[in-house]
N, C-alpha and C positions, 0 to 999 in steps of 0.2 A: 641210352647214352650216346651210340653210335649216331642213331640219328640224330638228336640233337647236336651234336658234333658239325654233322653234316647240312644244317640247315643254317648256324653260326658261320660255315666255310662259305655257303652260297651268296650268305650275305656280304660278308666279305668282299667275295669276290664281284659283287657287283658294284659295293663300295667304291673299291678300283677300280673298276671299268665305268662311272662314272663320270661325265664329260665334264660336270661341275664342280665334282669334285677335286679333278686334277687342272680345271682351273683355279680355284680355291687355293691349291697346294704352292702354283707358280706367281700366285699372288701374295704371296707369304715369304715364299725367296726372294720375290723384288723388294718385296719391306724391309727383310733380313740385310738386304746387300746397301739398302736406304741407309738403314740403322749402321749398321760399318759405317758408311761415308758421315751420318751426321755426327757420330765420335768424333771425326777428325779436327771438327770446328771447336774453339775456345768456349763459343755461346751454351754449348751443350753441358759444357760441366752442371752448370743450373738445373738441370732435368738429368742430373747423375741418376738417380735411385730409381728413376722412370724407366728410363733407359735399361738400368740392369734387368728391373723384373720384367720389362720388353721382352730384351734376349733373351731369358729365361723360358716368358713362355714361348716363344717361338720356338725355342729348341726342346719343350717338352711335348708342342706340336708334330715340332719333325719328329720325334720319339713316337708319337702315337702313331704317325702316318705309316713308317716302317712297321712298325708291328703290324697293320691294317695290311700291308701289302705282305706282311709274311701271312698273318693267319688267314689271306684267300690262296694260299697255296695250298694243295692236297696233302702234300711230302714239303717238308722244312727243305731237304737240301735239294727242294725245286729251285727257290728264290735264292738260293747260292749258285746257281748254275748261268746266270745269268751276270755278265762280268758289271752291267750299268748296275744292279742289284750289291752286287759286293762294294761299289765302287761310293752309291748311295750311303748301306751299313755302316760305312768306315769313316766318312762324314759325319755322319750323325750320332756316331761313337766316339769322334771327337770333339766334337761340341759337349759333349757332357765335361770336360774339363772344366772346374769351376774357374770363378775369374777373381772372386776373392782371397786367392793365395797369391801372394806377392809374390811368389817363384815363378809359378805357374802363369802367371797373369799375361804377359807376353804371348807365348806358348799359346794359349786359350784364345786372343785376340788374334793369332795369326791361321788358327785352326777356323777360326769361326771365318774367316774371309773365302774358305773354300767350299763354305754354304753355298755361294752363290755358282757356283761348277755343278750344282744340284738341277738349274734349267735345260742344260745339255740332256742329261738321262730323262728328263720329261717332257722335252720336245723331241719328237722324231725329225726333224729336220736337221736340228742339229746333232742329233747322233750322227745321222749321215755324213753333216760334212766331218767331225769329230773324228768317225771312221775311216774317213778318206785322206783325212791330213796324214794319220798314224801309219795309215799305211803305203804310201808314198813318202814318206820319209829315209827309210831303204835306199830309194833310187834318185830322190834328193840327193841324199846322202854323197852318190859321187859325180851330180851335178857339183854341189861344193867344193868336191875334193877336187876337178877341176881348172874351177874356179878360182882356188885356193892359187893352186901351181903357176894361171895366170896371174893372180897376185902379187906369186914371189918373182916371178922374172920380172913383170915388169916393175916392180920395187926393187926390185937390183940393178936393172939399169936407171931407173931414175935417182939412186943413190950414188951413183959411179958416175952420171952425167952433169946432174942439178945441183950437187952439194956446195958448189961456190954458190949458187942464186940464191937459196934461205937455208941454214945449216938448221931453222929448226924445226924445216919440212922436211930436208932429206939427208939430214945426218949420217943416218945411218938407215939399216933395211926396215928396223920396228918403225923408225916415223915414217919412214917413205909407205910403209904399209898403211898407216894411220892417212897419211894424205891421201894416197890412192882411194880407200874405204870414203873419206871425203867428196875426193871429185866422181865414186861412183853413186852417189846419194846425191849428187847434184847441190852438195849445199855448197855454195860460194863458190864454183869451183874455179867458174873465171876469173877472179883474182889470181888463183894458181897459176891459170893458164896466162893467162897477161904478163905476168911475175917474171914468168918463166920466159916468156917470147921474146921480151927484151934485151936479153943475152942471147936468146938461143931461137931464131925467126922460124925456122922449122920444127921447134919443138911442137906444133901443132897438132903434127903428123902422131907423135908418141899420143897424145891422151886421147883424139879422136879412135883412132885405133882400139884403145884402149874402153873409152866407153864404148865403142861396137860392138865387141865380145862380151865386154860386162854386163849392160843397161839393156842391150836391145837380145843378143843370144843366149845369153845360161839363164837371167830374167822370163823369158818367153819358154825356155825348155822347163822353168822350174812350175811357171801357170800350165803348161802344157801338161805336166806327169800330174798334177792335182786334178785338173779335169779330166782327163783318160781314167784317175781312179773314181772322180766321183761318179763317171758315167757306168763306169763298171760296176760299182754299188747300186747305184741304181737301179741298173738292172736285173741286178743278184735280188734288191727286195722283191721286184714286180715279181719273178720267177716264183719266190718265195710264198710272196702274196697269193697269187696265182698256183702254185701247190696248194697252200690253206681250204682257198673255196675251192678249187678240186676235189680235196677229198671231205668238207664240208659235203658238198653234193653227195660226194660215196656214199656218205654216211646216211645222207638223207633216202637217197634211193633203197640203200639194206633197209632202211627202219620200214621205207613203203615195202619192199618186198616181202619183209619177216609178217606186217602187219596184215597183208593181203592173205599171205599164207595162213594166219591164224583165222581169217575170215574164211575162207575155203574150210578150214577143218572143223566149225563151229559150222557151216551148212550143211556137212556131210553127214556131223551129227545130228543134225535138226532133221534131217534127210531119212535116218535110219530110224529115227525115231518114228 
């Protein structure tokens, strides 16, 4: 039983390690994320009943695949140890929601859209960068919080300065926040500035300043903390990689060394004999 067992697991596990396979699997997510978008058109009602048993088997696809990737695990709570792993299960455990309950049905359509977040854990490149955003986020975090601070000063004074030029730019500190957020996204913003220059010739001065810090400094320090992490992931994998075949090799060298040794002690007996 045991071996049997273990000859099921082997399989398995090569199942998964299949290149075809897991292209197969990424080709089924693009369908998956297809099929969401052609819901969205009027045309598709006509191919309603297609569609559902689509979904269906797609998502009794993803069901089998997960199981395939649990049963090449040795230990169950291997495939739990692995956060992209928990992160797959819960996906695919939400897609069983059916979609024929009127309650539900919402719910079920908004669960099925994060099928397609299923690519991430089956590309390794996008893990990476996935890893890199989450974990600069931290330090994002009070880039923002800087940024924020320049927000509010200079939206206090362009409330306190500009509120005779459009009350319904700078009313008050919320829309002057809203404007500023504006002319840092560059949409329109010269009209703002134009608007504003014709009362006030140097108000120039206030928003060039203003995009400087914004658009060109905390912008640049915020690409900047993303690439420093993703360089650093980076090179956490290689390390890692490079651990692997390392002891790959260990291991290869004991088996030559155990295997030599048994060749020595089958001469000696051939020897004594």
């Amino acid at each position: 039983m045991s071996e049997t067992l273990d000859i099921w697991q082997s399989r398995f596990e090569r199942l998964r390690a299949n290149k075809l396979f897991e292209a197969f699997v990424i080709a089924i997510i693009i369908l998956s994320a297809v099929l969401i978008g052609a819901k969205t058109y009027d045309e598709a009602s006509r191919f309603e009943q297609v569609l559902y048993y689509f979904d269906w088997a797609v998502t009794l696809f993803f069901l089998a695949e997960i199981l395939v990737r649990m049963a090449a695990e040795r230990r169950l709570r291997d495939f739990f140890r692995s956060g992209w792993n928990v992160f797959d299960f819960l996906i695919v455990v939400a897609s069983l929601v059916p979609l024929n309950d009127s309650e539900m049905v919402l719910l079920a359509r908004l669960l099925r859209i994060f099928r397609v977040l299923r690519l991430v854990s089956m590309i390794p490149e996008l893990r990476v960068l996935m890893a890199a955003l989450v974990k600069s986020i931290p330090r994002m975090g009070y880039v923002a919080l800087l940024m924020f601070i320049i927000f509010y000063i200079y939206a206090a004074i362009g409330s306190f300065l500009f509120a005779d030029v459009d009350e319904f730019l700078w009313g008050n500190i919320a829309l002057a926040l809203l404007t500023l957020f504006r002319v840092a996204t560059f949409e329109d913003w010269t009209d703002v500035l134009y608007d504003t220059m014709e009362l006030y010739p140097w108000s120039w001065i206030y928003f060039l300043t203003f995009l400087f810090l914004t658009a060109f400094i905390f912008l640049n320090m915020m690409v900047g903390i993303v690439l420093d992490v993703m360089q650093k992931e980076g090179a956490q994998i290689e390390f890692e990689s490079g651990e692997g075949e390392a002891a790959e090799l260990q291991g290869l060298r004991e088996d030559v060394r155990s295997l030599r040794e048994q060749l020595s002690r089958m001469e000696d007996k051939l020897d004594r004999r």
